[in-house]
C-alpha atoms as one frame of an Amber mdcrd trajectory, in Angstrom:
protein
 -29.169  16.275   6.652 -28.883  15.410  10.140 -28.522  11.995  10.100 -25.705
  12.548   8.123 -24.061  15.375  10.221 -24.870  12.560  13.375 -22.866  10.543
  10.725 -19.565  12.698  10.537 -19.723  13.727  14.478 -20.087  10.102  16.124
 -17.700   8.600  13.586 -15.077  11.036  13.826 -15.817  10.574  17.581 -15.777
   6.645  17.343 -12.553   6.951  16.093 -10.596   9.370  18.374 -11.767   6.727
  20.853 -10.283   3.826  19.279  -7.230   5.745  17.955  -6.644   6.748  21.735
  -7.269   2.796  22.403  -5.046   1.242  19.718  -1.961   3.358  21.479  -2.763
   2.517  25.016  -3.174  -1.147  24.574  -0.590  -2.818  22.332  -1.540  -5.941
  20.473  -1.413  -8.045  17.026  -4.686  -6.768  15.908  -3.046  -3.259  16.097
  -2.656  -0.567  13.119  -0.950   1.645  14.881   1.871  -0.806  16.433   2.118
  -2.503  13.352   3.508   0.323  11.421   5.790   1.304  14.157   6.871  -2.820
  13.984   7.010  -3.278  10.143   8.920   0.101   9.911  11.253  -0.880  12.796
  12.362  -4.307  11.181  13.153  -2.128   7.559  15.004   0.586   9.384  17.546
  -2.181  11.396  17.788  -3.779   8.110  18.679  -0.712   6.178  21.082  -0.395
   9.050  22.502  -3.422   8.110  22.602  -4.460   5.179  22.306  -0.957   3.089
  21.853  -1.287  -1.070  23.076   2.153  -1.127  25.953   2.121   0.834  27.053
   5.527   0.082  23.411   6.979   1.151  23.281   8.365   4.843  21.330   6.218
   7.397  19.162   9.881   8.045  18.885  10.067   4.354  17.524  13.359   2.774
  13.818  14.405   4.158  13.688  11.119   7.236  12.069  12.883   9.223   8.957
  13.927   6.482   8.697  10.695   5.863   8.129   8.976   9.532   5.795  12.578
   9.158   3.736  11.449   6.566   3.255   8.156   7.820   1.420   8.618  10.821
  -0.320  11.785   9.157  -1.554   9.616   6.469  -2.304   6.309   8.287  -3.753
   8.236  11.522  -4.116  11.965  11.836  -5.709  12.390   8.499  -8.607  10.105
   9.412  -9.120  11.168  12.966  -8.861  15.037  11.290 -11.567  14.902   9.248
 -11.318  11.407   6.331 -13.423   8.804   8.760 -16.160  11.048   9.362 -16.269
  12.321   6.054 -15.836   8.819   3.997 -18.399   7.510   6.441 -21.359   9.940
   4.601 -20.136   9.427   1.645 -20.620   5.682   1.838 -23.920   5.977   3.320
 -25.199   8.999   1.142 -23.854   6.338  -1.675 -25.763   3.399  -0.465 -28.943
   5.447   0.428 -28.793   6.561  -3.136 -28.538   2.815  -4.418 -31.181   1.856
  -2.447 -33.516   4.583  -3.322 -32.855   4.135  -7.122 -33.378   0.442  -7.205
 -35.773   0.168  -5.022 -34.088  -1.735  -1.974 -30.788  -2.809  -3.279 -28.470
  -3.098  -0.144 -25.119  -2.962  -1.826 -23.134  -3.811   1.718 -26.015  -6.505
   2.476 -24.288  -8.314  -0.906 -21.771 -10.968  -0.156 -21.377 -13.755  -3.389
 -18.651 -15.171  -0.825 -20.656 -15.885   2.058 -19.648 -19.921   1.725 -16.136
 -19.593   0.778 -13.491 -20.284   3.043 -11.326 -17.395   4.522  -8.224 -18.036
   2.788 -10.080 -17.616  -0.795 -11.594 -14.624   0.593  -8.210 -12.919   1.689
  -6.150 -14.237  -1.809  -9.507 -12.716  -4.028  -9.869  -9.665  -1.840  -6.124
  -8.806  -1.603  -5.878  -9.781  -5.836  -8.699  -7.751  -6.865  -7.268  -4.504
  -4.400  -3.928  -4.896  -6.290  -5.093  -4.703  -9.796  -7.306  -1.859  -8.795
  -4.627  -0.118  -7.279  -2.776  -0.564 -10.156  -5.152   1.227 -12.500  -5.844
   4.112  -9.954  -1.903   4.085  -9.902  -1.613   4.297 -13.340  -4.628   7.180
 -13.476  -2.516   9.337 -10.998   0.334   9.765 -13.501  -1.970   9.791 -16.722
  -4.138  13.065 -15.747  -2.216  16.582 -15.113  -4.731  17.659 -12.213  -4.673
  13.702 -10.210  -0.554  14.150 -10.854  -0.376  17.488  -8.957  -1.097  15.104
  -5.672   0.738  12.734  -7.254   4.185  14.397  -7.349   4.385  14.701  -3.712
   5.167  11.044  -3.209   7.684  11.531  -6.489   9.172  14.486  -4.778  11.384
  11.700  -2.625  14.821  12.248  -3.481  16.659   9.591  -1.664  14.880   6.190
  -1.368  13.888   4.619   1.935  11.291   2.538   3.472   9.433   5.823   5.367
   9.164   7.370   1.446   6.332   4.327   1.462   4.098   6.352   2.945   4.501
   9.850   1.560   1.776  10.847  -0.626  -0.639  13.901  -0.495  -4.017  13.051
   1.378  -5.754  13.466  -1.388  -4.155  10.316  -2.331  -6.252   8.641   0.464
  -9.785  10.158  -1.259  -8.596   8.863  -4.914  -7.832   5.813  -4.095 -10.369
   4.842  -1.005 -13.249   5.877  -3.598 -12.190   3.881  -6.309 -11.540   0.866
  -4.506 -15.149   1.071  -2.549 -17.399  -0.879  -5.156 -14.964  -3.588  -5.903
 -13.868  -4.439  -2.538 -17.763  -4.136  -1.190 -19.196  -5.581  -3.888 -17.065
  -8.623  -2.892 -18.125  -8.393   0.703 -14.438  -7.621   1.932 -15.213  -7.014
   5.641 -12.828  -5.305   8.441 -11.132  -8.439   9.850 -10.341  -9.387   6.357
  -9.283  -6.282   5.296  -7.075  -5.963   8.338  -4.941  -8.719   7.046  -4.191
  -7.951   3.216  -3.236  -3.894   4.578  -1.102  -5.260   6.758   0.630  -7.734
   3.910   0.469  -4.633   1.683   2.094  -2.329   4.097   4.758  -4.535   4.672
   5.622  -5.134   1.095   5.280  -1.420   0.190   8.353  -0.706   2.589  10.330
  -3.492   1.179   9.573  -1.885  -2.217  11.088   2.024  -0.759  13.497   0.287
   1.009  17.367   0.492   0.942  18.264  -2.840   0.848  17.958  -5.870  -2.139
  17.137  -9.169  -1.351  17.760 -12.177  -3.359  14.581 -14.115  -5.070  15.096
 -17.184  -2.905  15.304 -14.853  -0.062  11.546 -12.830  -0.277  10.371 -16.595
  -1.845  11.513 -17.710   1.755   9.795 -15.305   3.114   6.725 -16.066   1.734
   7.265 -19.920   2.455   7.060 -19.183   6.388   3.609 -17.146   5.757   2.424
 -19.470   4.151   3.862 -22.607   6.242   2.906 -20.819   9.261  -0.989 -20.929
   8.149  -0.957 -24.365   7.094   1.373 -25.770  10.014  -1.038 -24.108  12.670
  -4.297 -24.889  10.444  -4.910 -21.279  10.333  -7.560 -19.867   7.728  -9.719
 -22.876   7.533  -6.796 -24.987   5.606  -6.713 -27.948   7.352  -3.399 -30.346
   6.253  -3.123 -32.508   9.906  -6.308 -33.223  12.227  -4.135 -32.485  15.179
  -0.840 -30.808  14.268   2.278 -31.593  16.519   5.720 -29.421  17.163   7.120
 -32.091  14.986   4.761 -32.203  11.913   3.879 -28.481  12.315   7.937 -27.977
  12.132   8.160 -30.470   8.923   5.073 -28.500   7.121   6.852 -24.956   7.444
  10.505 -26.415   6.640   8.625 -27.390   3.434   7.109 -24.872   2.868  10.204
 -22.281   3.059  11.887 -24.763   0.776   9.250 -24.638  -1.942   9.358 -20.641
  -1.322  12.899 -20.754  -1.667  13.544 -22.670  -4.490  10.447 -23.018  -6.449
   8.948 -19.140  -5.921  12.320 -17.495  -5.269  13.532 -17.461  -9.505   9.888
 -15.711 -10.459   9.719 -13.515  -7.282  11.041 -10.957  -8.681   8.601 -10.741
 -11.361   5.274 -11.707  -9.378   6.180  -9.114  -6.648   7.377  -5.542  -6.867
  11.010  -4.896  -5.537  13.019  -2.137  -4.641  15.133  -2.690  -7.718  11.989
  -2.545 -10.179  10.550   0.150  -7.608  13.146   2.053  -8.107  13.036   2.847
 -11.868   9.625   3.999 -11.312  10.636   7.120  -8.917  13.650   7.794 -11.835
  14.106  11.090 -12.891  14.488  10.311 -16.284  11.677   8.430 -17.887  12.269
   6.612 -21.000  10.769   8.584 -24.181   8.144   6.269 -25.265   7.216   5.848
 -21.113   7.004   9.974 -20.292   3.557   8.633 -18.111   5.171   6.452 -16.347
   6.694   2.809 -15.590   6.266   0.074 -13.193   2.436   1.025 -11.591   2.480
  -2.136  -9.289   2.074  -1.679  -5.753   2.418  -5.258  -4.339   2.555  -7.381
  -7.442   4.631  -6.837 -10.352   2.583  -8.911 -12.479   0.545  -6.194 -13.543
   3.556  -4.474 -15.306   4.318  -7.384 -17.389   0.761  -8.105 -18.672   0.585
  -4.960 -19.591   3.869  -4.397 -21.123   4.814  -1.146 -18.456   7.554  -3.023
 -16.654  10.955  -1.428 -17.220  14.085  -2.746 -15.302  17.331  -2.527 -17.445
  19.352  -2.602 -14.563  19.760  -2.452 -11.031  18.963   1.452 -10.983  20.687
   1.377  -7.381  22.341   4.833  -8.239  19.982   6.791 -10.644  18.374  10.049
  -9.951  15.304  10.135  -8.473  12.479  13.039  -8.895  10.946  14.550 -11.367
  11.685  17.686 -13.972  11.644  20.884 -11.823  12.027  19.375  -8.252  14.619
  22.286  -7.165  11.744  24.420  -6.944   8.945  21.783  -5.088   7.811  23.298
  -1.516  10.077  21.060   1.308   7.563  21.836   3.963   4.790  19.038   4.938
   2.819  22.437   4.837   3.176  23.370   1.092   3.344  20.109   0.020  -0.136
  19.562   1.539  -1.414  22.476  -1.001  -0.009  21.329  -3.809  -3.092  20.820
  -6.139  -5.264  22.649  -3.919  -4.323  26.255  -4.474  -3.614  27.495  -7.669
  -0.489  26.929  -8.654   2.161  29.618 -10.274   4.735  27.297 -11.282   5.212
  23.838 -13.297   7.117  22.435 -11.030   6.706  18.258 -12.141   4.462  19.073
 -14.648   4.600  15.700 -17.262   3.216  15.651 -20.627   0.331  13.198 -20.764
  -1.477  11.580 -23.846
């Protein structure tokens, strides 16, 4: 017992420390100035090129929102999550061990040899279609729901409503993503990366603007011309790249993007339009679960026949039955399937 209460005080510790470092020294291998960055670049845009033109630029519950994003990204895990998460993980891999007799589950890496790039596109595939099952968990059970409804309780859709979700949110989906993700020997550096992809493209998806398909295709052109022009991730194209073939190799790039990604984009990735039918008020009948589970990629949806865009959905409702009477505090909202509950407030009939 007290190796694991050593456990919970020197990580939660360990972390205060680098918290306190990642805000006193600013660079690109930063968490914390990376949100404030990504959220800074969807806020001038909103600014400028609004979907919702009619919807304020301090839209309904702002200042929650930019809340719950630190809360959830940072204070939660300096509070009590890191400490915590770290025993479980090693009360879960002492237990592995002592059942089969040595079995290191962290030790296990099948992609030792492969080069970084596969690791990143396998690791950040198999987190999506996780995600997208835990996603679709959260509005199939009543009691996982209850946390759910917190991040459904956003009335007016912006890029801050990304990260408003109850912390219990954090547990579900940390836990279920631990054996994939280790199994595939995912480490920190790699892991960096694809949550920083992630948390880009889940503030595009709560944002108030819409982009053309050639546009995000674009986008994706210069991240991926970028790595290839500057022989990044062990994909080598030129020996020894020059400003004029390294220029070439992300022109091309951004053209393929554009033109060749940009017609599908909209139904390999997630987008606020799609995004947006899945916060709707009103559900279709045969869909009262939900529609439109995927977090980054939209593929998901349309394997599995939950996709559900018949229109723009710029202006619909958002919410869920009985929002009038959900707690607006941070403070309630934080108890919401906690304490037991007197009302039914977003209550949905499941299967």
């Amino acid at each position: 017992m007290q190796k694991y209460l050593d456990i919970f005080v020197n990580d939660t510790a360990g972390y205060a420390n680098y918290l306190w470092y990642e805000i006193t020294h600013p660079s690109f291998k930063n968490y914390f100035y990376w949100l404030i960055a990504v959220s800074l670049v969807f806020l001038i845009l909103e600014v400028l090129i609004p979907w919702r033109k009619n919807q304020k630029f301090i839209r309904k519950d702002f200042f929650l929102d930019a809340f719950y994003m630190f809360f959830n990204f940072f204070i939660f895990s300096l509070i009590i999550y890191n400490g915590a998460s770290s025993v479980v993980v090693n009360l879960f891999n002492d237990g592995i061990k002592a059942i089969s007799g040595g079995f290191d589950l962290q030790a296990l890496n099948p992609m030792n040899s492969w080069p970084i790039w596969a690791v990143l596109l396998t690791g950040f595939l198999v987190r999506d279609f996780v995600q997208w099952w835990i996603h679709r968990l959260l509005h199939k059970f009543e009691w996982l729901w209850q946390f759910h409804k917190v991040h459904h309780s956003v009335e007016e859709m912006g890029f801050a409503a990304h990260l408003r979700f109850h912390w219990m949110e954090t547990v579900v989906y940390r836990t279920l993503e631990y054996i994939p993700l280790a199994l595939l020997g995912i480490g920190l550096h790699d892991f960096f990366i694809i949550h920083i992809f992630t948390l880009s493209w889940g503030h595009f998806n709560h944002s108030n603007i819409s982009l053309d398909g050639k546009i995000t295709g674009g986008i994706v052109g210069v991240l991926v011309g970028t790595i290839l022009a500057n022989n990044l991730l062990d994909i080598t194209i030129i020996q020894e790249p020059t400003i004029v073939s390294s220029s070439l190799i992300l022109l091309a790039c951004i053209a393929i993007g554009a033109f060749a990604l940009g017609p599908f984009m909209k139904k390999l990735f997630n987008s606020p339009e799609m995004h947006i039918w899945h916060h709707s008020l009103e559900l279709p009948e045969d869909r009262h679960t939900g529609i439109n589970f995927g977090l980054t990629l939209a593929i998901w949806d349309y394997i599995f026949g939950t996709a559900y865009v018949p229109h723009s959905g710029r202006d619909i409702p958002l919410g869920f039955p009985g929002i009038e009477s959900f707690p607006q505090s941070f403070a309630n909202q934080t108890l919401i399937g906690v304490k037991k509950s007197s009302g039914v407030a977003g209550q949905r009939t499941v299967d």
